[in-house]
VMD Tcl script that builds the backbone (N, CA, C; Angstrom):
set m [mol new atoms 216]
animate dup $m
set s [atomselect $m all]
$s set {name element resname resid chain x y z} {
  {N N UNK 1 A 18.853 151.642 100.784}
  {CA C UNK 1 A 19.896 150.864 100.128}
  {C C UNK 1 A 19.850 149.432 100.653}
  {N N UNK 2 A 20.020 148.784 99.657}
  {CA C UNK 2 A 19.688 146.869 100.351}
  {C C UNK 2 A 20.788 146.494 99.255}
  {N N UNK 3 A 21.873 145.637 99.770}
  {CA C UNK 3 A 22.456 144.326 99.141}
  {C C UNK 3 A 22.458 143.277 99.723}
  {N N UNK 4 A 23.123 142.446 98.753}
  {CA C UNK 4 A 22.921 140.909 99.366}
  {C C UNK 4 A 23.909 140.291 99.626}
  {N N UNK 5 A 23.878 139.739 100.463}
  {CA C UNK 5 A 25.168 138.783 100.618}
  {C C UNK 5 A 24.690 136.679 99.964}
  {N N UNK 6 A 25.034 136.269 99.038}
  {CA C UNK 6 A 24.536 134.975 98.743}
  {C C UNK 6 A 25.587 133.758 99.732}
  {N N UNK 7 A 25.477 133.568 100.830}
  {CA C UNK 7 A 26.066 132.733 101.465}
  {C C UNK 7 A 25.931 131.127 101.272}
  {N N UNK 8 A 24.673 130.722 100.351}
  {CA C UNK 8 A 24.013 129.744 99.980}
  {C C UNK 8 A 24.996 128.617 99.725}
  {N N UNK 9 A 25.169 127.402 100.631}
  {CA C UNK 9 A 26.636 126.349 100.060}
  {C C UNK 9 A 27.918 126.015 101.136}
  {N N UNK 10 A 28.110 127.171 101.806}
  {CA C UNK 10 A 28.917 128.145 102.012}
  {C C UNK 10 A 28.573 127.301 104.283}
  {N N UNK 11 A 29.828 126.707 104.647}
  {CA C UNK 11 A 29.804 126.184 105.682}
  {C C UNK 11 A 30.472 127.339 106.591}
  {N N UNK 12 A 29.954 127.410 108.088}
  {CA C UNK 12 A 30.202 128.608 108.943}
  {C C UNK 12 A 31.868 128.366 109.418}
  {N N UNK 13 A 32.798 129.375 109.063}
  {CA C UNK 13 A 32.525 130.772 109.338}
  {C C UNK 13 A 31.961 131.631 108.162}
  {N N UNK 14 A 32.394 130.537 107.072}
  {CA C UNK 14 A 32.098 131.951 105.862}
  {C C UNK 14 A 30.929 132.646 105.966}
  {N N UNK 15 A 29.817 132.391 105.830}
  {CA C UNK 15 A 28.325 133.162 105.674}
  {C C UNK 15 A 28.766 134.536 106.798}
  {N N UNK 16 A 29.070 134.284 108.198}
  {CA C UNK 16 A 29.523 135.082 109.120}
  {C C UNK 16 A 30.347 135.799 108.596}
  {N N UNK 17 A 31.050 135.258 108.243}
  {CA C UNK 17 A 33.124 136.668 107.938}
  {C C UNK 17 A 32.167 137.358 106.514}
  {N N UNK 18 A 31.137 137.043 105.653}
  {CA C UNK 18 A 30.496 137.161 104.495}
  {C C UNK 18 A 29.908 138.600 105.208}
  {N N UNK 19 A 28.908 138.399 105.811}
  {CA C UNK 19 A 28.215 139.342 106.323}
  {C C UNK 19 A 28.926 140.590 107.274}
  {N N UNK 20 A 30.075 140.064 108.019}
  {CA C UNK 20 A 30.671 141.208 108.661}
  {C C UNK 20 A 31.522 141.945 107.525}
  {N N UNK 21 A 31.498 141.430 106.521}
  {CA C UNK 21 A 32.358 142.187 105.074}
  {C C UNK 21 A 31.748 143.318 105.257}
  {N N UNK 22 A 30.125 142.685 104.873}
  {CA C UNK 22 A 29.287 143.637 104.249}
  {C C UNK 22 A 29.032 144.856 104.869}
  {N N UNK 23 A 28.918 144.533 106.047}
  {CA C UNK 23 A 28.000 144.908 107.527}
  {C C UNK 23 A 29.491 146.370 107.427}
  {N N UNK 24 A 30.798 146.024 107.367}
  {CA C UNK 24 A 32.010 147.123 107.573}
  {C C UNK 24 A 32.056 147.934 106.120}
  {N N UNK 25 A 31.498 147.218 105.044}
  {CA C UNK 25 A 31.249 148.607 103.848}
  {C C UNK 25 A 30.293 149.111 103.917}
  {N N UNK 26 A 29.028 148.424 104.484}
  {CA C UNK 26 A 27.855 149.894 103.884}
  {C C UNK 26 A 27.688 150.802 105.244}
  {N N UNK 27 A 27.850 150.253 106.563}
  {CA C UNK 27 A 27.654 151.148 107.793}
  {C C UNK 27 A 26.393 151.223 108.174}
  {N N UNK 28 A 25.301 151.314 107.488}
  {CA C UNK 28 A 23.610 151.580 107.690}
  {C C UNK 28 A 22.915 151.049 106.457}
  {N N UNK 29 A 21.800 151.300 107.052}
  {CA C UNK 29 A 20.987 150.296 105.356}
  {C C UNK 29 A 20.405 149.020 105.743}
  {N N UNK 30 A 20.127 148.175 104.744}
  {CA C UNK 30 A 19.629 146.637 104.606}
  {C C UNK 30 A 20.224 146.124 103.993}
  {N N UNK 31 A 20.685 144.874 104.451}
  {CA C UNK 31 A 21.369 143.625 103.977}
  {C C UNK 31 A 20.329 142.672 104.218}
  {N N UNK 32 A 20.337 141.777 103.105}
  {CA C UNK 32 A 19.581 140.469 102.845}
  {C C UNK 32 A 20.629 139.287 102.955}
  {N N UNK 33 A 20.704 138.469 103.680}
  {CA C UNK 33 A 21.970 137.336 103.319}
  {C C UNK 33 A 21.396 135.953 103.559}
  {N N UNK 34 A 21.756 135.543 102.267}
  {CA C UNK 34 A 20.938 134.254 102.329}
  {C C UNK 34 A 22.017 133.230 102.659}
  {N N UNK 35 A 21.416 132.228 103.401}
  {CA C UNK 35 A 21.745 131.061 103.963}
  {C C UNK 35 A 21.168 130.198 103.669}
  {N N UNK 36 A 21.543 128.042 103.570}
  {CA C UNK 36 A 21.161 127.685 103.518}
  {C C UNK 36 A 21.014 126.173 104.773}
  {N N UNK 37 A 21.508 126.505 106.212}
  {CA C UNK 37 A 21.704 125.824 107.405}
  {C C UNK 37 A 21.055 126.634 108.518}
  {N N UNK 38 A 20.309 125.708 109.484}
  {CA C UNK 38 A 20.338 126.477 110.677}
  {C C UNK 38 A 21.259 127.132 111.639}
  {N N UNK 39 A 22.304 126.266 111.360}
  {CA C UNK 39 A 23.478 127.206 112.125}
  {C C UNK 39 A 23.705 128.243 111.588}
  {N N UNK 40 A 24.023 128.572 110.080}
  {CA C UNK 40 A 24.468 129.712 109.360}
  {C C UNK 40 A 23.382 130.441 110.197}
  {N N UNK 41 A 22.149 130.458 109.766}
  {CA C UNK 41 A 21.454 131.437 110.206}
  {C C UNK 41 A 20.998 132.419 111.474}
  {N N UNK 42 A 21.374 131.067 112.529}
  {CA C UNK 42 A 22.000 131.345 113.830}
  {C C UNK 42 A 22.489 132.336 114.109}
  {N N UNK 43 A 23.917 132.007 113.567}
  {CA C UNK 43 A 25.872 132.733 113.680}
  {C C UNK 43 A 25.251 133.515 112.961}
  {N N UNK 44 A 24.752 133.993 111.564}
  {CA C UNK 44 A 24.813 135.117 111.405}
  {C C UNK 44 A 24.234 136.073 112.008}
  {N N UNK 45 A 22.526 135.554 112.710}
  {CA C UNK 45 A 21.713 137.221 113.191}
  {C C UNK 45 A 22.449 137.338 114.781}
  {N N UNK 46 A 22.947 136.092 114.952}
  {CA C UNK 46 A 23.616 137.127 116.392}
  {C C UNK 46 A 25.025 137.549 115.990}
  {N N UNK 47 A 25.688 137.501 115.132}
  {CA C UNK 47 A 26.869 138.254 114.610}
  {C C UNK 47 A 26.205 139.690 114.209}
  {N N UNK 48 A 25.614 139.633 113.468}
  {CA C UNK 48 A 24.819 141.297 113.143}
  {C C UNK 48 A 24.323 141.905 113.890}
  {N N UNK 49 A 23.490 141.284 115.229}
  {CA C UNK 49 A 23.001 141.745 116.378}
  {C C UNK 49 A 24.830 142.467 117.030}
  {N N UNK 50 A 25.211 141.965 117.130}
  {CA C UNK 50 A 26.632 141.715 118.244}
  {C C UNK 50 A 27.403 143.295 117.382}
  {N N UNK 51 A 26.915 143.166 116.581}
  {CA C UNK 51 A 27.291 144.764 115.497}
  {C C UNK 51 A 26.537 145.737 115.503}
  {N N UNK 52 A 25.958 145.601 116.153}
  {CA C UNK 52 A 24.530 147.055 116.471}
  {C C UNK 52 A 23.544 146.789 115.394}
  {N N UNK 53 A 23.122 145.524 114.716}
  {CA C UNK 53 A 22.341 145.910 113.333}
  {C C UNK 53 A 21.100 145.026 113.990}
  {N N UNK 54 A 19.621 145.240 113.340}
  {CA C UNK 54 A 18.678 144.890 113.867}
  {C C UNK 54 A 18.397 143.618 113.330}
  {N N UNK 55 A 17.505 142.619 114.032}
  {CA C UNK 55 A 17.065 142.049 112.619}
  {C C UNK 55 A 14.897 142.243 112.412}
  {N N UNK 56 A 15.351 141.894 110.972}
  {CA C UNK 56 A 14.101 142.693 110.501}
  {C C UNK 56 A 13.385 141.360 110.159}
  {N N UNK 57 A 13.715 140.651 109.324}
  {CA C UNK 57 A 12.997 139.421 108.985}
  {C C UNK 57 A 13.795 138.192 108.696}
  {N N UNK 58 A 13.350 137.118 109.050}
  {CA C UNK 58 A 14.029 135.580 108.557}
  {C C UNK 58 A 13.174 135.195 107.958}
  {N N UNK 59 A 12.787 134.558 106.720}
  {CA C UNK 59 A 11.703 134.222 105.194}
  {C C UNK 59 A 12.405 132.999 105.224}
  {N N UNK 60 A 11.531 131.640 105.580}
  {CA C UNK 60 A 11.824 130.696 104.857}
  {C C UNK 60 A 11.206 129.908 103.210}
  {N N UNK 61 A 12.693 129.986 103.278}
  {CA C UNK 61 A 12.493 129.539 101.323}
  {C C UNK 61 A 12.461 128.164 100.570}
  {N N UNK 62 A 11.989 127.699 101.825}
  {CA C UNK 62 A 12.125 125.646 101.850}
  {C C UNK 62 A 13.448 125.173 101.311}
  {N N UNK 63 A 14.572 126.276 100.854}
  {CA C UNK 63 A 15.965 125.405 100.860}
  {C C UNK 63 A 16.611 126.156 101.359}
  {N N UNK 64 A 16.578 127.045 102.248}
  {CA C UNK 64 A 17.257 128.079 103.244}
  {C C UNK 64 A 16.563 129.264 103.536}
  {N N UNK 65 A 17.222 129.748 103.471}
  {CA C UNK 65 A 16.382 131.515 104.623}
  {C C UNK 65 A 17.083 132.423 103.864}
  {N N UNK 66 A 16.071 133.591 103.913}
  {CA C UNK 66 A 16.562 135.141 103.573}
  {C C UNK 66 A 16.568 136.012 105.030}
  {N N UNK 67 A 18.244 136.183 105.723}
  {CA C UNK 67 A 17.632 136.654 106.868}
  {C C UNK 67 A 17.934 138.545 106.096}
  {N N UNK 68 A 17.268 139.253 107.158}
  {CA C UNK 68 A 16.930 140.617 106.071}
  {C C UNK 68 A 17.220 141.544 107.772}
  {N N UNK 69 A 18.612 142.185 107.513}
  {CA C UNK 69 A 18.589 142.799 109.225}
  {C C UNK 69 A 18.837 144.669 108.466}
  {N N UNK 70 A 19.066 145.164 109.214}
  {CA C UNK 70 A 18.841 147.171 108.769}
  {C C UNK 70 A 19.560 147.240 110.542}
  {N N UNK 71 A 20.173 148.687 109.847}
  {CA C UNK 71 A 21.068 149.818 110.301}
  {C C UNK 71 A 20.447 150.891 110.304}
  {N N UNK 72 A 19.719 152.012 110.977}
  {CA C UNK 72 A 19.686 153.204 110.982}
  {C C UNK 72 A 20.844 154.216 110.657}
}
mol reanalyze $m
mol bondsrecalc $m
mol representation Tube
mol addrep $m
């Protein structure tokens, strides 16, 4: 199971409070959440880390990042 979170625009905390939404409905799985700042991207993989979730990949997309973290 993979959704996305589109954080793209979107100045920190939101992308963060965005992803801990997500991160408290699905429980396990893959989330993709795109960002378009280095900080967002920051705050978010150690917010998801800080939640037990891994991270799997950061893809840069020359106007932000797809960071891509999973839950067992």
């Amino acid at each position: 199971m993979s959704t996305t979170v589109d954080a793209r625009g979107l100045s920190c905390p939101q992308p963060v409070l965005m992803t801990l939404d997500e991160i408290r409905k699905i429980d396990r799985g893959e989330i993709q959440i795109l960002v378009d700042t280095d900080t967002s991207k920051e705050n978010v993989t150690r917010a998801a880390k800080s939640q037990g979730w891994q991270l799997k990949d950061i893809q840069d997309e020359g106007e932000g990042y797809r960071i891509i973290i999973n839950k067992d």
